[in-house]
C-alpha positions as CSV (number, residue, x, y, z in Angstrom):
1,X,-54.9,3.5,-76.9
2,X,-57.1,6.5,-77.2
3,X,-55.2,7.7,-80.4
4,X,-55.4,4.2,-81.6
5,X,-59.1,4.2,-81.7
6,X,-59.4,7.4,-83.6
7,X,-57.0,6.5,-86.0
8,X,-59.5,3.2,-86.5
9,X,-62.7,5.5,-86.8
10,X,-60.0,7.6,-88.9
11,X,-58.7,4.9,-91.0
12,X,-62.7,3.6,-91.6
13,X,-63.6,6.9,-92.7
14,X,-61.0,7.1,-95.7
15,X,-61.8,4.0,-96.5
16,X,-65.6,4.8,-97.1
17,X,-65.1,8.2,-98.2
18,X,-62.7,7.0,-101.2
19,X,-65.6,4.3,-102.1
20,X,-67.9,6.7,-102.2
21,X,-66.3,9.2,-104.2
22,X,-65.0,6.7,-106.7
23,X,-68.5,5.3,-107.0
24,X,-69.8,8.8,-108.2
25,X,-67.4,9.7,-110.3
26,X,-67.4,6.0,-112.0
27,X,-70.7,4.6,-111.4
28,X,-70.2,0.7,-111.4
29,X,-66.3,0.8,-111.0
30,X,-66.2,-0.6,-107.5
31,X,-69.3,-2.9,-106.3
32,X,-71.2,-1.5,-103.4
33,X,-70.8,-4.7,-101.1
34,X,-67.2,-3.3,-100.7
35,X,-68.6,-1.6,-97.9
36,X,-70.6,-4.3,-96.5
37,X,-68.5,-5.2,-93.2
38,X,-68.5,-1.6,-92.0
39,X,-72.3,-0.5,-93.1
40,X,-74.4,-3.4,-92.8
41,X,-76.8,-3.3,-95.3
42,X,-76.7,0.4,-95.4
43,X,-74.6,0.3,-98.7
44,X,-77.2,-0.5,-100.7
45,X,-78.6,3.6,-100.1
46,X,-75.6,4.2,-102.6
47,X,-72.4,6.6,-102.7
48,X,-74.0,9.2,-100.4
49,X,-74.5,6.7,-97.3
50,X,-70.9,5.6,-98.2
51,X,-70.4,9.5,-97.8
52,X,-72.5,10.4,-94.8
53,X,-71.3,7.4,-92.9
54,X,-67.2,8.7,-93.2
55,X,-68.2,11.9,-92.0
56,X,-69.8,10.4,-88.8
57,X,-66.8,8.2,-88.5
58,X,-64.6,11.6,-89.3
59,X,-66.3,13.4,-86.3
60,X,-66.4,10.5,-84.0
61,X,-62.4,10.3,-84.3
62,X,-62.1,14.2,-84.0
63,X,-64.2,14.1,-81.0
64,X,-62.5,11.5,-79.5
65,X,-59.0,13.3,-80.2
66,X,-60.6,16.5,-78.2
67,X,-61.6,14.3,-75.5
68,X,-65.4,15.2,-75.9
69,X,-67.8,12.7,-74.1
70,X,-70.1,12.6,-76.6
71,X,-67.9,11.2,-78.6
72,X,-66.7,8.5,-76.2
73,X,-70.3,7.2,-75.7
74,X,-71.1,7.3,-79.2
75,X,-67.9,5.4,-80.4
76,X,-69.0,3.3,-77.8
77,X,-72.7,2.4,-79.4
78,X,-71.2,2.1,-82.8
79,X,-69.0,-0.4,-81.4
80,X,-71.9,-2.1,-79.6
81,X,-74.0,-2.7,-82.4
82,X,-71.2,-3.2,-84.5
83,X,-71.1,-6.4,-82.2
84,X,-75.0,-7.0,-82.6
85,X,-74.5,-7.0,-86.1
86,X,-71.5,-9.2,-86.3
87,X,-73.2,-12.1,-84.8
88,X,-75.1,-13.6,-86.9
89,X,-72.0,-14.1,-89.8
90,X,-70.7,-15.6,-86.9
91,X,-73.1,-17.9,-86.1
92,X,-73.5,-19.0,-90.0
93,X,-69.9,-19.0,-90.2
94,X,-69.8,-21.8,-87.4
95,X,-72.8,-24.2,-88.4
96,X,-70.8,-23.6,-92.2
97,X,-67.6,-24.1,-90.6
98,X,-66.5,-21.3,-92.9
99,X,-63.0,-20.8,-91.5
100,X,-62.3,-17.4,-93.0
101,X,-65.8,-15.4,-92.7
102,X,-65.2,-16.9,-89.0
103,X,-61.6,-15.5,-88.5
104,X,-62.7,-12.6,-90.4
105,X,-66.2,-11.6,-88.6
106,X,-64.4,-12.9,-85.2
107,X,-61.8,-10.5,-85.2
108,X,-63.9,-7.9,-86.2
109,X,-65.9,-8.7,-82.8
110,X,-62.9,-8.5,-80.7
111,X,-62.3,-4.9,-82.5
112,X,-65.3,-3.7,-81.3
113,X,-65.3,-5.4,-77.7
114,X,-61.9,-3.8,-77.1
115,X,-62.9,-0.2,-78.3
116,X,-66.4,-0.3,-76.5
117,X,-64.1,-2.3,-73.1
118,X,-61.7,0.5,-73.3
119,X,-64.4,3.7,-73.6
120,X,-66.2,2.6,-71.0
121,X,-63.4,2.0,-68.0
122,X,-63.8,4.2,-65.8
123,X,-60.2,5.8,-66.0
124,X,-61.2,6.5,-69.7
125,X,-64.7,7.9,-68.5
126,X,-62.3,10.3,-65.6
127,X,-59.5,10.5,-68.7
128,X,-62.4,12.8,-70.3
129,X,-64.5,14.5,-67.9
130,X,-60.4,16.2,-67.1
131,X,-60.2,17.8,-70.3
């Protein structure tokens, strides 16, 4: 499950990174809301926060593959407020009755519940103070 995480913080950051970098080499190509469900309103700094934001995602899955407890706890906040943020479009999504931003934001909760669940068991929490 571990390896599954890192490959999601993994996965995120190629995903950003490759917006980014398209972006500045071919300003306008790809709209900056692309990034919207991962940074929140952060997209709107431009390439480099697509940039900056897959190399925290980048160390957070390295970290995690190393077993460092820093990582562990931070993955964990990311995932937390990745649930703070996620609940509003949820909300609006329900008074809308907007099936697919509902199934869309929804799943992205249960993501994040799961991950930040997961980290913070205490087997996980014993799985790296071990290593």
């Amino acid at each position: 499950m571990l390896r599954a995480i890192a490959a999601l913080f993994a996965l995120t950051a190629l995903y950003l990174a490759s917006l980014g970098l398209v972006m500045l080499a071919r300003p306008g190509a790809i709209s900056m809301t692309a990034g919207a469900p991962l940074l929140f309103g952060l997209e709107l700094a431009g390439p480099y926060m697509f940039l900056l934001t897959a190399l925290c995602a980048v160390a957070v899955a390295f970290g995690l593959l190393r077993r460092n407890n820093i990582a562990r706890h931070t993955a964990t906040l990311i995932a937390i407020a990745g649930i703070a943020m996620l609940v509003p479009p949820v909300s609006a999504a329900t008074v809308t009755a907007n099936a697919k931003l509902l199934a869309t934001s929804g799943l992205g909760i249960i993501v994040r519940v799961i991950v930040a669940w997961y980290l913070s068991r205490r087997e996980a929490a014993e799985e790296f103070r071990r290593s």
